[in-house]
C-alpha positions in Angstrom: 22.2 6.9 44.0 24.5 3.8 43.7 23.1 1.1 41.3 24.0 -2.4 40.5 22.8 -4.4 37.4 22.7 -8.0 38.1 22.9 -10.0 34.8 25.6 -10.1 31.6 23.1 -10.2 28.2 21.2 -7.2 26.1 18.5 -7.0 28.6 21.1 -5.7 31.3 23.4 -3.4 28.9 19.7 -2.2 27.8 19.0 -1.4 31.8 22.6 -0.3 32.0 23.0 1.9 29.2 19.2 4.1 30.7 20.0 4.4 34.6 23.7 5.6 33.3 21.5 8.4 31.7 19.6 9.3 34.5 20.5 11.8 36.7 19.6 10.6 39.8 22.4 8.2 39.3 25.8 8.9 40.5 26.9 5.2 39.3 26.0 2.4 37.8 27.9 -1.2 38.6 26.9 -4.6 37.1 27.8 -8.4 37.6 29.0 -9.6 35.6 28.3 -7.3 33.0 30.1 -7.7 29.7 32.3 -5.8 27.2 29.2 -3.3 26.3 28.4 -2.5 29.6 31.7 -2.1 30.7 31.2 1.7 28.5 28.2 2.8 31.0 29.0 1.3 34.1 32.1 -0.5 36.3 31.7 -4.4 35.9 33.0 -6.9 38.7 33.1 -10.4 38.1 30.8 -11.6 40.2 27.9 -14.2 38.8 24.3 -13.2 38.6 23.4 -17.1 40.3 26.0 -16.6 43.1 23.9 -14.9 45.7 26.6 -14.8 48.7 28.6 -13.0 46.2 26.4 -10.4 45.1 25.1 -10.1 48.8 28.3 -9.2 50.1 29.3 -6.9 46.8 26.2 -4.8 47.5 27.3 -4.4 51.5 30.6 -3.4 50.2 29.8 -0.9 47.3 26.9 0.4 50.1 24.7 0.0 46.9 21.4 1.8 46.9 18.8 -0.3 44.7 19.7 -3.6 42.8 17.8 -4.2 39.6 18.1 -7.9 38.7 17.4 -8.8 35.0 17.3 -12.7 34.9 15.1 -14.9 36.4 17.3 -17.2 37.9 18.4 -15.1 40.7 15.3 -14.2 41.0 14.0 -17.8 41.4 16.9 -18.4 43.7 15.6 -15.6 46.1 18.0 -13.0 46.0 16.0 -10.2 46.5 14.9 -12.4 49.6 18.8 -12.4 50.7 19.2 -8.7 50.1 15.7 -7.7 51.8 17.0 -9.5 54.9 19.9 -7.0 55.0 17.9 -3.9 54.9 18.9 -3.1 50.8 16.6 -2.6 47.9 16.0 -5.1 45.6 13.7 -4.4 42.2 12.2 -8.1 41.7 9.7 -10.0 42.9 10.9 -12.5 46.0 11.5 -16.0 45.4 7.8 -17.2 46.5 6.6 -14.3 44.1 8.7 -15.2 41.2 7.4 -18.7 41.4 4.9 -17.1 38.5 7.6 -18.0 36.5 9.5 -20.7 37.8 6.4 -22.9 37.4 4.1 -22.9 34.6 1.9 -24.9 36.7 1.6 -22.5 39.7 1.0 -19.5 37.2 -2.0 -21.2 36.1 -3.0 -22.2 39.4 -3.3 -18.6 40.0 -4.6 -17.4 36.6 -7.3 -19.6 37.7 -8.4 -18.5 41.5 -7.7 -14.8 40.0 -10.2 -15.3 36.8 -7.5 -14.4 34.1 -8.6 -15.5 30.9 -6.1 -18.2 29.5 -5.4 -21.8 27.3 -6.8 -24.7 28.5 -4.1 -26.5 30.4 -3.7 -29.7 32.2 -0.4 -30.5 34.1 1.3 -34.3 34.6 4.5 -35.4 36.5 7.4 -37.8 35.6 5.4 -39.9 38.0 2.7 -39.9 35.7 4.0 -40.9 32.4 5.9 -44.1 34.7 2.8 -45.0 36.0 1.1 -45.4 32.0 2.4 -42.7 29.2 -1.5 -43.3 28.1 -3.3 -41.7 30.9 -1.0 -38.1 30.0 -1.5 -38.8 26.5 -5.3 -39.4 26.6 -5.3 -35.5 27.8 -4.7 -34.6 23.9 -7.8 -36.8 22.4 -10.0 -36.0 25.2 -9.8 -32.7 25.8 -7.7 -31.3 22.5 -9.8 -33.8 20.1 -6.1 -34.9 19.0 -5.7 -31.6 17.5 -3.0 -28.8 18.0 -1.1 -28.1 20.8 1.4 -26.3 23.1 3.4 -28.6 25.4 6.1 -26.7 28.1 8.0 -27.9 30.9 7.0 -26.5 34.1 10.3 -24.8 35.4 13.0 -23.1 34.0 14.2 -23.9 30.3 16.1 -20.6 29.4 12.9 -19.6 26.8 13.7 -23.0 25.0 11.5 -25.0 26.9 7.9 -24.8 25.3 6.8 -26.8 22.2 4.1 -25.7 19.7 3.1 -28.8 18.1 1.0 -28.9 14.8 -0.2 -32.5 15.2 -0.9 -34.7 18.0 2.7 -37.1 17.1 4.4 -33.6 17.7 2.9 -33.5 20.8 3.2 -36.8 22.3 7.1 -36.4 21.0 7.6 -33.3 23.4 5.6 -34.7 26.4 7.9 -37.7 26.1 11.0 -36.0 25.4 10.2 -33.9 28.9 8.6 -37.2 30.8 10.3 -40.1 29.4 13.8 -39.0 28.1 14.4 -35.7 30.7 15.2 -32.9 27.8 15.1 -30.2 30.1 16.5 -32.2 33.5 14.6 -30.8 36.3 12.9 -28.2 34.1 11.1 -30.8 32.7 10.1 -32.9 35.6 6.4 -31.5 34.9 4.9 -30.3 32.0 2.0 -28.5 31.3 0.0 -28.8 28.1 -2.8 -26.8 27.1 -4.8 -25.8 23.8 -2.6 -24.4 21.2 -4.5 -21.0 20.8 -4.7 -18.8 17.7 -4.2 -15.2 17.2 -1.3 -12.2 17.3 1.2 -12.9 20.2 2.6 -9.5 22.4 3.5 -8.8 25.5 2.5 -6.7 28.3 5.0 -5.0 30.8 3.9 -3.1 34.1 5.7 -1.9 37.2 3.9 -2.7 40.7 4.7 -2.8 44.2 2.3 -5.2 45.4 -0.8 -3.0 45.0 -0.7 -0.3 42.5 0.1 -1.5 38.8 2.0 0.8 36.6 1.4 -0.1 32.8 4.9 0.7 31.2 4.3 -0.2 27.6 3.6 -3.3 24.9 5.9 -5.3 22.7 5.7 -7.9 20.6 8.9 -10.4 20.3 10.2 -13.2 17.5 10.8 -16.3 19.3 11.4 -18.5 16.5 14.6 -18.5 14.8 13.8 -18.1 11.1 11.9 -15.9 9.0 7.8 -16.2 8.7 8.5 -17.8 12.5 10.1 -21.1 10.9 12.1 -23.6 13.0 12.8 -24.0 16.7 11.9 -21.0 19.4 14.8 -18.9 20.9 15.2 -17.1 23.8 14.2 -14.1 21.1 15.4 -13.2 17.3 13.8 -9.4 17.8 11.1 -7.2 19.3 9.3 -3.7 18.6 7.5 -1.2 20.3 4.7 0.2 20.2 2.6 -2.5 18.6 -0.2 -1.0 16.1 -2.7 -3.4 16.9 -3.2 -2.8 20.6 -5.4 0.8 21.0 -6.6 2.4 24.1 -9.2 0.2 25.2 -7.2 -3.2 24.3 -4.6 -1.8 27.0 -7.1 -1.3 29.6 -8.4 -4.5 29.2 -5.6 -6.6 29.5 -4.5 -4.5 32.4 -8.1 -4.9 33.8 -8.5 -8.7 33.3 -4.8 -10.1 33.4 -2.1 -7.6 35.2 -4.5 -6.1 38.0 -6.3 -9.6 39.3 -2.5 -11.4 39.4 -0.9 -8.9 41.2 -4.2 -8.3 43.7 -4.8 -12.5 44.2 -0.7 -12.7 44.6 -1.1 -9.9 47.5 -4.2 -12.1 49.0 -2.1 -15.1 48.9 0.0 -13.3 51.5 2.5 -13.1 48.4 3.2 -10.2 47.4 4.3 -9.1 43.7 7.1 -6.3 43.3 8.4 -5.6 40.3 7.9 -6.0 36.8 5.3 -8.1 35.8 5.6 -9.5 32.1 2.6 -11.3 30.5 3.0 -13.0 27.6 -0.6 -12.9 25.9 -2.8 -14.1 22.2 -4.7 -12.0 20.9 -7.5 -14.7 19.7 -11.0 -13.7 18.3 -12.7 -14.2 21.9 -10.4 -11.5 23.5 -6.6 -11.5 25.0 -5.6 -14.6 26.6 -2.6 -14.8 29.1 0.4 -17.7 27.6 2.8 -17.2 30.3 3.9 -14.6 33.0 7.5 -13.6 33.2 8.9 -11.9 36.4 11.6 -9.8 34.6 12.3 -7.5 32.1 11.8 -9.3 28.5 15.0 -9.8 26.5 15.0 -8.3 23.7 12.2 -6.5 24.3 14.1 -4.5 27.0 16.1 -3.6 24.0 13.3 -1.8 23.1 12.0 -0.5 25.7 14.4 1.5 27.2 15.2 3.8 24.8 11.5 4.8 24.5 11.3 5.3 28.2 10.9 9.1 29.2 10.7 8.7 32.7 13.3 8.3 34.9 14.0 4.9 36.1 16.0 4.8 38.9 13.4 6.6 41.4 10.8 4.8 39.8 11.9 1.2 40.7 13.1 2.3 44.0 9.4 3.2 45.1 9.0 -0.3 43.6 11.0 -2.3 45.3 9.9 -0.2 48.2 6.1 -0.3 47.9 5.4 2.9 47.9 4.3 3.5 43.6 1.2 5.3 45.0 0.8 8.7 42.6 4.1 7.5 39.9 3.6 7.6 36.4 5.4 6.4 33.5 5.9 8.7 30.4 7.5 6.8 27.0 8.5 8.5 24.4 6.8 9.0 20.8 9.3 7.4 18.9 8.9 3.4 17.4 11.6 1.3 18.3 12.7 -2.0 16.6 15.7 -4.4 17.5 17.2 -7.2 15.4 19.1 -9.9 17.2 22.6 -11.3 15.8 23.4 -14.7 16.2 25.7 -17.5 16.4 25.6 -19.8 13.7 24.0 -22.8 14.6 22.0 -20.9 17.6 19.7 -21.9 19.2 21.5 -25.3 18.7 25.3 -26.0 19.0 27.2 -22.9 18.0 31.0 -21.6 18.1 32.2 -19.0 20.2 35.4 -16.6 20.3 35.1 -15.2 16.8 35.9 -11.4 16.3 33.4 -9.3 15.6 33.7 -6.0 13.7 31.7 -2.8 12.7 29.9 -2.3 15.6 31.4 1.1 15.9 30.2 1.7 12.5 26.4 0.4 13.3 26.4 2.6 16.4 26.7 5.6 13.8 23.3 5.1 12.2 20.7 7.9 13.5 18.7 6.5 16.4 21.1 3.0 16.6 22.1 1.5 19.5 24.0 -1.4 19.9 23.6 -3.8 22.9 25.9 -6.6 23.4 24.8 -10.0 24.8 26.9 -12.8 24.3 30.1 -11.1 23.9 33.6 -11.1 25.9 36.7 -9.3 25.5 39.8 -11.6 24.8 43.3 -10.3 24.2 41.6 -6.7 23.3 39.1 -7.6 21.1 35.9 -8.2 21.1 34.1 -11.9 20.4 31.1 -13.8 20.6 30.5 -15.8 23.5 26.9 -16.6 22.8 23.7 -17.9 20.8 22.4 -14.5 20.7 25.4 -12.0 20.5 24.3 -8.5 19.6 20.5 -6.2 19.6 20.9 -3.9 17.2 17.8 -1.1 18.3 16.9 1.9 16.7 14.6 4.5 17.2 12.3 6.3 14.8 9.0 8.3 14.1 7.4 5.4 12.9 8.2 1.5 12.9 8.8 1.7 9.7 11.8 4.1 10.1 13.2 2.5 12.9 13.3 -1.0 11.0 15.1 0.4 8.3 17.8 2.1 10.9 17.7 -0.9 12.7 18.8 -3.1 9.2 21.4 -0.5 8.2 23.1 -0.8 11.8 22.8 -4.5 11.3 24.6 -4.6 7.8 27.2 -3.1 8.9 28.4 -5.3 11.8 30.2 -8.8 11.1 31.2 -12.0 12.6 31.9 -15.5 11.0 28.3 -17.4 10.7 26.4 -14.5 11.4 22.8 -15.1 11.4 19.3 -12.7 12.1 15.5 -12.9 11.3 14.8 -10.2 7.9 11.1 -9.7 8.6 11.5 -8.1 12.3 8.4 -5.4 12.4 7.7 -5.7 8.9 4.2 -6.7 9.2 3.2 -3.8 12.0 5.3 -1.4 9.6 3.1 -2.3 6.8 -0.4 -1.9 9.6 1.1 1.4 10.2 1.3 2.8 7.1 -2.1 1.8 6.1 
């Protein structure tokens, strides 16, 4: 089987770097790819948002399944341009994938399909012109002026959500979205619901429409600094398996948030292939669905895939081809813990084209693997071109021993302004051990 990777970051070279190791697979490809990818699979230039392009690259390479890792291609409807030609896409369509290219149409359907979630309201650019008051009355009157979570409806690259502590936070973000345009488009809506309390993971399955294939749980560091201080990122780290969620936690939030999505998406007339991501709380009254995602996570792909047992490539061919009926999915035993590397200055302003050394080195450390992100190669070596550069995983018997591999890998790669979260599973390695 012929594959192609769509996508350039650590979610793809995570993807990448498993299908090269299964055997079903004669060869992998990816576009664009980047330098670390380029070692498990042949890259051609080709963007991940330029669907002609990647159209006509899969009729010429006669590729067997595509497996697109971000959502913008998604959104854009390339597995609808690819469908058209007879090829196999793994992703949901571009009607499908509207789960999350609106935070508003998710929670339209959380709410016909009964999955417990925040409190939410949702206002236009129109509204805040007709009187700023009427959206901002939304936090007194239904939030008591207290916390909140405010996010632009469409696409914001995981930097579009605020978590305000006070009501002034909050009316700051609505108008930043509303009033000043932050996040252009994105931003046109926003959606702001009840800032909910609790331990944050998330919740991957496979599905073809009908049957849903748990695949495993992670939990993921959105903001950038230690004890989750400052801004959120697109992700500082992730780990796998999380402590906290037993037997009958996973069937639940399969019962009551994965299973009714995917079943009132297929009785829309839209059906859901793919992988389903839900982003969930784990408050005191029971799981409660943030967000859905219609991707792989990144990082926590970068964790993922190293504990995955089962063969992928067949696997997300009967995906994409609705036809799951019977498939399970084995993960290994084995913890798994990634640490992200960044730019300095991410997720703000940062510099780019500075060598980076000792990844080599890191990749040495029993169970490490290093997946590049924002990297390119320039006159032979190897630089950042990104916020988040590197995922340094590693597997172990226990989170515990994967974190520490994880750090040593980490210490031992460099780059000017370097930059990474020290606290990365080191709560659940503590839960573990007790």
């Amino acid at each position: 089987m012929k594959v192609l990777v769509v996508g350039g970051g650590g979610r793809e070279h995570a993807l990448a770097w498993r299908l090269a190791r299964d055997p079903a697979v004669e060869e992998v490809l990816a576009a664009p790819g980047n330098p670390g990818i380029s070692a498990e699979a042949r890259c051609i230039p080709v963007a991940a948002d330029d669907l002609p392009g990647l159209v006509a690259l899969v009729e010429r390479e006669d590729v067997d399944l595509t497996v697109v890792g971000p959502e913008v291609p998604l959104v854009l409807g390339l597995v609808d341009a690819l469908q058209a030609r007879g090829r196999a896409a793994f992703g949901p369509s571009a009607a499908a994938a509207r789960l999350e290219g609106s935070k508003a149409f998710a929670k339209e359907v959380m709410r016909r399909a009964g999955v417990p979630t925040a409190r939410s309201a949702t206002f236009t650019r129109a509204d805040w012109e007709a009187d700023p008051r009427d959206v901002l009355s939304f936090l007194d009157a239904e939030l008591a002026g207290g916390p909140a979570v405010v996010k632009a409806d469409g696409l914001a690259a995981g930097k579009g959500v605020v978590v305000a502590d006070t009501r002034g936070e909050a009316a700051a973000a609505i108008e930043a979205c509303l009033g000043a345009g932050a996040f252009g488009d994105a931003g046109a809506s926003v959606v702001i619901e009840e800032r909910l309390q609790g331990s944050e993971i998330s919740a991957f399955a496979i599905t073809d429409g009908r049957e849903v294939l748990p695949l495993a749980f992670a939990r993921d560091f959105k903001r950038v600094g230690d004890g989750d201080a400052g801004p959120n990122t697109g992700g500082m780290g992730a780990y796998s398996p999380v402590p906290i969620v037993d037997h009958a936690l996973a069937g639940r939030i399969i019962a009551e948030a994965l299973e009714p999505t995917v079943r009132a998406m297929a009785e829309d007339g839209v059906p859901y292939r793919g992988v389903l991501y839900a982003g969930l709380m784990l408050t005191p009254d029971g799981p409660r669905v943030l967000e859905f995602n219609c991707r792989f996570g990144d990082p926590e792909t970068q964790v993922l895939m190293p504990r995955l047992a089962s063969e992928p490539a067949e696997l997300l061919l009967a995906a994409a081809r609705g036809e799951l009926a019977g498939a399970t999915i084995e993960l290994r035993s084995e913890a798994c813990v990634t640490v992200v590397l960044a730019s300095a200055g991410y997720p703000g302003a940062y510099e780019t084209g500075l060598e980076i050394s000792g990844v080599g080195d890191a990749s040495q450390v029993d169970g490490a693997l290093v997946f590049h992100a924002g990297t390119e190669e320039r006159r032979g070596r190897v630089v950042t071109a990104g916020g988040r550069v590197l995922s340094v995983s590693a597997l172990g018997v226990s989170l515990g021993q994967a974190r520490d591999r994880a750090y040593d890998a980490c210490s031992r790669i460099s780059f000017e302004g370097m930059h990474h979260r020290t606290d990365v599973a080191a709560a659940a390695a503590g839960e573990e051990r007790r």
